[in-house]
N, C-alpha and C positions, 0 to 999 in steps of 0.2 A: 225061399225061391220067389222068384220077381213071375206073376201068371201070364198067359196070354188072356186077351180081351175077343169074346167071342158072342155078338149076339146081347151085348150089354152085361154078361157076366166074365168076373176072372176066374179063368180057368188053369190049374196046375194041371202036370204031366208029369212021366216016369222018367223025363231022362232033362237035366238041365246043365246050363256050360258056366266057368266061371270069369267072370269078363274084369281084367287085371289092367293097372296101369301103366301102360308106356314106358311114364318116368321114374315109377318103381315097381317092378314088375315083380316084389314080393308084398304090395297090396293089391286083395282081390276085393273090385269095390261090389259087387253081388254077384247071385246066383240067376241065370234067367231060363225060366222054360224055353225049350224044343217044341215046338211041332210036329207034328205027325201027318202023313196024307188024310187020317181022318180028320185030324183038328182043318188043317186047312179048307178040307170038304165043307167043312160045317158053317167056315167062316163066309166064306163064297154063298153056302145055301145060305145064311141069315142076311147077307148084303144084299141078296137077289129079293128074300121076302119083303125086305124093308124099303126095297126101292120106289115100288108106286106111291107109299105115302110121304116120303122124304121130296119125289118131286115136285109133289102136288103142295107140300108145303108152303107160307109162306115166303118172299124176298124178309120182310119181316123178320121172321122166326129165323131164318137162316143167317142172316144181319145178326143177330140176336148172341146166338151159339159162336161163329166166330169171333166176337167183339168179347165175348168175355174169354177165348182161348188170350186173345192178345194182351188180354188185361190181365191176368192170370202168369201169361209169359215175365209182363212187364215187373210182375210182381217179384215175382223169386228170380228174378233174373241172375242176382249175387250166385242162388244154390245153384243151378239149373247153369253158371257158367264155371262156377265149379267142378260140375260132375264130365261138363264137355270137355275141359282141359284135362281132365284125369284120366276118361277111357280112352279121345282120341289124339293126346297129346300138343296144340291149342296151345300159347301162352295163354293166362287169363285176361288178357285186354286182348285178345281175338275171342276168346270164348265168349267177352261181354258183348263185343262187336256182332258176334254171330247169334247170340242168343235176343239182342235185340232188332234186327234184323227177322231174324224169323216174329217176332210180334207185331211187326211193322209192314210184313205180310200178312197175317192175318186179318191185319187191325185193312190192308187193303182191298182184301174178298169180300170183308166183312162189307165194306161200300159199293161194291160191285155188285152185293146181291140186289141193292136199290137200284140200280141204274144198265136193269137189260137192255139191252137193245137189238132193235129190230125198226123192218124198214114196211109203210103203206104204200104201195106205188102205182098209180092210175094203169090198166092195163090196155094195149094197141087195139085193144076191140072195145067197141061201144059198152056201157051198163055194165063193169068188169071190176073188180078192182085185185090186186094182187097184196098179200100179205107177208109180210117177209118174218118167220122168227126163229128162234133158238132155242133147241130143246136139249135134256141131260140125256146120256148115253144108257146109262143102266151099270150095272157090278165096272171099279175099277181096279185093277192092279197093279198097285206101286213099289216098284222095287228102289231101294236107294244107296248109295257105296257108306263108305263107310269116311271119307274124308270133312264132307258137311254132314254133321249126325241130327243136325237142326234146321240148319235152313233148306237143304235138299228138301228132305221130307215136309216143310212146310209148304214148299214153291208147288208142290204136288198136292197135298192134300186138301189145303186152303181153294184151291178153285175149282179140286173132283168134289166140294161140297156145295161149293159157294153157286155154281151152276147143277146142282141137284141131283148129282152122281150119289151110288155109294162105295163106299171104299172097301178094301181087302190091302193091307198093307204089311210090308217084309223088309224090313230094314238090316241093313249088313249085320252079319253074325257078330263082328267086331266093335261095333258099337249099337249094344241093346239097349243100355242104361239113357242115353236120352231121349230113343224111341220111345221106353217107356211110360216117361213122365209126361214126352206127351200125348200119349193116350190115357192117363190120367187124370191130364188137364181135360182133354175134349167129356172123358166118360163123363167130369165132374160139372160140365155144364148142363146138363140135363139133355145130353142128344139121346135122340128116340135109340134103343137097343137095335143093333143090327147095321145099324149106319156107320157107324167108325168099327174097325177090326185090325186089330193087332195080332199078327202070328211071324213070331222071331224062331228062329231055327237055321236053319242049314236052304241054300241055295237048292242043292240036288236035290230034295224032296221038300219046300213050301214053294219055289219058284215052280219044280216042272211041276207040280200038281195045278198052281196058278194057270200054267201056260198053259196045261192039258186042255182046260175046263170050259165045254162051251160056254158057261154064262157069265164068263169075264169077258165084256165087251169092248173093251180097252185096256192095253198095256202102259204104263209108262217106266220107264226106267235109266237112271244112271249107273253106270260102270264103263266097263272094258270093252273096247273093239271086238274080242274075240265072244264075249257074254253076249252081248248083243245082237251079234248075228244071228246066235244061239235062238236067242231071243224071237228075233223077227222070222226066222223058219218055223219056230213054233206056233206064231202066231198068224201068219199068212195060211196053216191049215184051215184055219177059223173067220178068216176073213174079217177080222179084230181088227180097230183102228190102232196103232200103236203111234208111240215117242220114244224115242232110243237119243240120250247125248252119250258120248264115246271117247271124250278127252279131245286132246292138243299137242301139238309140237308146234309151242308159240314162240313167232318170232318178235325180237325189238329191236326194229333199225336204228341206228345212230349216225346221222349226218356230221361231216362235218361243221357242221353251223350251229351246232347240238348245244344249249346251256349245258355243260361240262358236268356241274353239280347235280343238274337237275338228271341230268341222263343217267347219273353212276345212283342216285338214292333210287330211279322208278326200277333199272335193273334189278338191285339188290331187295327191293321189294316186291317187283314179281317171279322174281326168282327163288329166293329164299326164307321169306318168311310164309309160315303155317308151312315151316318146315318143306317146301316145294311140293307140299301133297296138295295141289289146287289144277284143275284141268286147263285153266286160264293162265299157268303158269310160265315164265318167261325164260324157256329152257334154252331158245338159241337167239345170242346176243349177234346182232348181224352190224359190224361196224365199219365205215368209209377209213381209209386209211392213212385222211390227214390227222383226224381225230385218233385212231387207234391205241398210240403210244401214251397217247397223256392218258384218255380212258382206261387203259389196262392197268397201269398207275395207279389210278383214283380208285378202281374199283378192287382191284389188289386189297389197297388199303384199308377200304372199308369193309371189306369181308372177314380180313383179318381181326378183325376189332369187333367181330360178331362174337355173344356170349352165347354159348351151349349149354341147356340148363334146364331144370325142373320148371313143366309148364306152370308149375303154383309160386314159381319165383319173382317176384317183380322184378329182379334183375336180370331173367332172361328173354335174350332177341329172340333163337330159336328150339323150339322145344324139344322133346324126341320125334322121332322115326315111329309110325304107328304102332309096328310091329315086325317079330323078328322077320318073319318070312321079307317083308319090304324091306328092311335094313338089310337083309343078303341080297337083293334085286339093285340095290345101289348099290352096295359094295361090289356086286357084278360087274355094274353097266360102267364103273369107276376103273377095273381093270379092262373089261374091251376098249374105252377111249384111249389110255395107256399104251394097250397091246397096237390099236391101229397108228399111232403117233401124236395124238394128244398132247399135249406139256400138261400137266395139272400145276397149276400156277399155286393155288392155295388151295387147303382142306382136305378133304379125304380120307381121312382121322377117324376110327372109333372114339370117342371121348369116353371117358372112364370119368367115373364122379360118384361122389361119397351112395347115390343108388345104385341098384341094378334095374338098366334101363337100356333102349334102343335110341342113345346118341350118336350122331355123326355132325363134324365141322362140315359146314359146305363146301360144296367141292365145284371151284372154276377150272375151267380148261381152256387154253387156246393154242393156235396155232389148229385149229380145227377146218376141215372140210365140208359141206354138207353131203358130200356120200358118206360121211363116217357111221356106224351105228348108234351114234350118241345122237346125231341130228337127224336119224330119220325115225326114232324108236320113242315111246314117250315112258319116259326114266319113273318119274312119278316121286320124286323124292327131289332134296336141297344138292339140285346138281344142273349147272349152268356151261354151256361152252359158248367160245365166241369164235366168228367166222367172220375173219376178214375180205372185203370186199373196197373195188376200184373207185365206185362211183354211186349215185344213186339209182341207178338203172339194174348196176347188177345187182345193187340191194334189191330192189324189188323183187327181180328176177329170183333170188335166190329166197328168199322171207316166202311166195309164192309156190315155190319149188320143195311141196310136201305132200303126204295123203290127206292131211289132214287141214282142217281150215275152219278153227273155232275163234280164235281173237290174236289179232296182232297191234302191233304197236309202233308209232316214229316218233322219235326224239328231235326234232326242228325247228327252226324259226324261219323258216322260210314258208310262205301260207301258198305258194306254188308246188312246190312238193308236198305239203302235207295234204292239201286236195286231190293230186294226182294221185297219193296214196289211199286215200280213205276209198276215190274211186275204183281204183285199179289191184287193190290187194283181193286176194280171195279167201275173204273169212268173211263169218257171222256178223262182225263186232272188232271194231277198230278205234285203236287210241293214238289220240295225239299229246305227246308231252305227257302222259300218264301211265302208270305201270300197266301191263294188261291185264293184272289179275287185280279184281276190282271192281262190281257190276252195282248198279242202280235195282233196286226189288219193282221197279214200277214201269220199265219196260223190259221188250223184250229179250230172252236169253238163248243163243243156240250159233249154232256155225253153220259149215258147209264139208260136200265130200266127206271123207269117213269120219269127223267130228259128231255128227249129227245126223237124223233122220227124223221128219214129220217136221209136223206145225209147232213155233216156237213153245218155250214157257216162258212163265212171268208175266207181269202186267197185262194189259186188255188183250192183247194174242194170246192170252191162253184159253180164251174160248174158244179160238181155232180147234183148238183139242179134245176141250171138255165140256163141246156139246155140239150138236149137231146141225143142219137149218132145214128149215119145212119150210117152203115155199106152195100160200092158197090162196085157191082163184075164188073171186065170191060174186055171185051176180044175184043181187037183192029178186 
């Protein structure tokens, strides 16, 4: 049994799950302890005692700890991208991608703890001066889904330390196995006991016990729209700073003036590969309709020619479906577009393969609408439709025309429309000629409207989050 980390000790428990592979779902790759509302109690009270010395800490010392998580990362990155494409099904050139990435993070905090900032500012009254700085929050709680097992949890953890928080942290029940390693990397730098805390278990009992507890001073969390809510009710009793990201129903416009090629490869890769489980994902193809026929064409054909396959295959484009329960939420949301008048153009397909595994052929659709269920719901899976459109206006119009507003996308060459769009889209985060799924570690990451809530993460805005400002008046 894989322990929780509690206060600098590993700790085992009476009840553990066995966390199975994807792409053969008769390898279980270990065993992980449960938590219990008293483990998580515990872990909170050891976050809470170890706070005032972790802030008082050096930028140094903190520099220090992070630089060898990244070094550590960079090291086993081979194992550690292994184990990602096994529990969360990942090709292994995404797992390497992700697992280096998340060291690329750290190896980021890790510079940030040298470089606080804050501002001296002469004040309106004589003999005055004002001091502007940044201070850590106190106990944080991070909840993270299960589709990044590595970088999510880093983009979090890396700067609740790097600005002087302590953590309390609960990684999806369905991927424990890379949470864990990396709370074996941090344990094994020598952070002070109490500062980093590992408690994997069940949402219903580590998350509310998390959310109950006054002395979790901050939430942060990725998942679902409806979790979240969950989330910030709980945490508005407490008057807690929270982060909530919530997903996408991302759109990519396609002009007609679209490089042809260039438009059908960014589809097909924010669309389907890491198997469509990315919240950046480029679920509704919004296309002008001089281009349409050829693009349907093109992109037909390269879907078709997508390999479905063991994420440890070099040969495979897309890997499994994380898990059964998701693979019936596609296979769902595959017959509602269906039943509403959808055409499924290609895919759709259980794959059957020498495993027992949660494979599905991607699945395009058009002749789609955006009132349909498929374009207003966020699928979460290798499932794309495409929505025909007059002009670039009603594209706008329609790419716009969601709850949701984390990242979209235009395929153009024309630098007038692509500006009116960057302007006038409403999401977080927009791409020009590039797939939407796809983010930079060293700015900011988040959207707008039900995608998101609070101060971004990633790059230098994430001290918006993970720390707070004092504002002193001093007169010698």
């Amino acid at each position: 049994m894989k322990p929780l980390l509690i206060d600098g000790a590993w700790i085992t428990t009476s009840h553990a799950e066995e966390n199975r592979n994807p792409s053969n779902t008769d390898e279980v790759i270990g065993l992980y302890a449960h938590a219990g509302r008293a483990e998580t109690q515990a872990a909170i009270e050891a976050a809470r005692l170890s706070f005032p010395a972790w802030a008082a800490s050096t930028p140094q010392f903190r520099f220090e700890i992070l630089n060898k998580v990244a070094d550590e990362l960079t090291l086993r990155k081979s194992e550690i991208a292994s184990l990602l494409s096994r529990e969360e099904g990942k090709t292994l050139r995404e797992g390497l991608q992700e697992t280096e990435r998340a060291a690329n993070i750290f190896r980021f905090f890790a510079g940030e703890c040298l470089r606080p900032a804050g501002d001296l500012i002469p004040s309106v009254r004589p003999d005055v001066s004002v001091e502007v700085t940044r201070e850590p929050l106190g106990v944080v709680g991070i909840v993270t889904p299960w589709n990044f097992p590595l970088a999510i949890p880093s983009w979090k953890i890396a700067p609740a330390l790097c600005y002087g928080n302590t953590v309390v942290f609960k990684p999806a029940e369905l991927v424990p196995g890379c949470a864990w390693v990396l709370a074996e990397i941090l344990h094994g730098t020598g952070i002070p006991k109490g500062v980093f805390n590992l408690v994997t278990g069940k949402g219903s009992v580590v998350g509310n016990t998390m959310l109950s507890a006054r002395d979790v001073e901050a939430v942060t969390f990725t998942g679902s729209q409806a979790v979240g809510s969950l989330v910030a009710q709980a945490s508005i009793k407490h008057m807690r700073k929270l982060q909530l990201e919530m997903g996408g129903k991302n759109p990519l416009v396609v002009l007609d003036d679209a490089d042809l090629d260039l438009a059908v490869d960014c589809a097909v890769d924010g669309a389907f590969y890491s198997t469509g489980q990315r919240c950046t994902a480029s679920s509704r193809l919004i296309v002008t309709e001089g281009i349409y026929g050829r693009f349907i064409e093109k992109l037909t054909e390269k879907c078709r020619g997508l390999t479905v396959g063991d994420a440890l295959d070099p040969a495979t484009d897309i890997g499994p479906v994380a898990s059964a329960s998701q693979l019936a939420t596609d296979i769902d949301y595959i017959e509602i577009a269906r039943a509403q008048g959808g055409n499924l153009r290609c895919g759709g397909d259980i794959v059957k393969g020498h495993n027992h595994g949660y494979f599905l052929q991607p699945a395009l659709f058009t002749d789609t609408d955006n009132n349909m269920r498929i374009n207003r719901e966020e699928v979460f899976g290798p499932v794309a439709s495409v929505i025909r459109v007059r002009d670039y206006e009603e594209a706008l119009a329609t790419s716009n025309d969601t709850d949701f507003g984390l990242c979209s996308g235009i395929m153009t060459t024309s630098l007038k429309h692509a500006a009116h769009f960057r302007r006038e889209s409403r999401a977080g985060m927009v791409m020009v000629n590039l797939p939407t799924a796809g983010v930079d570690y060293h700015v900011p990451f988040g959207g707008r409207k039900a995608s998101s809530y609070g101060p971004r993460e990633q790059g230098r805005y994430a001290a918006e989050f993970f720390s707070t400002v004092k504002t002193s008046y001093i007169r010698p």
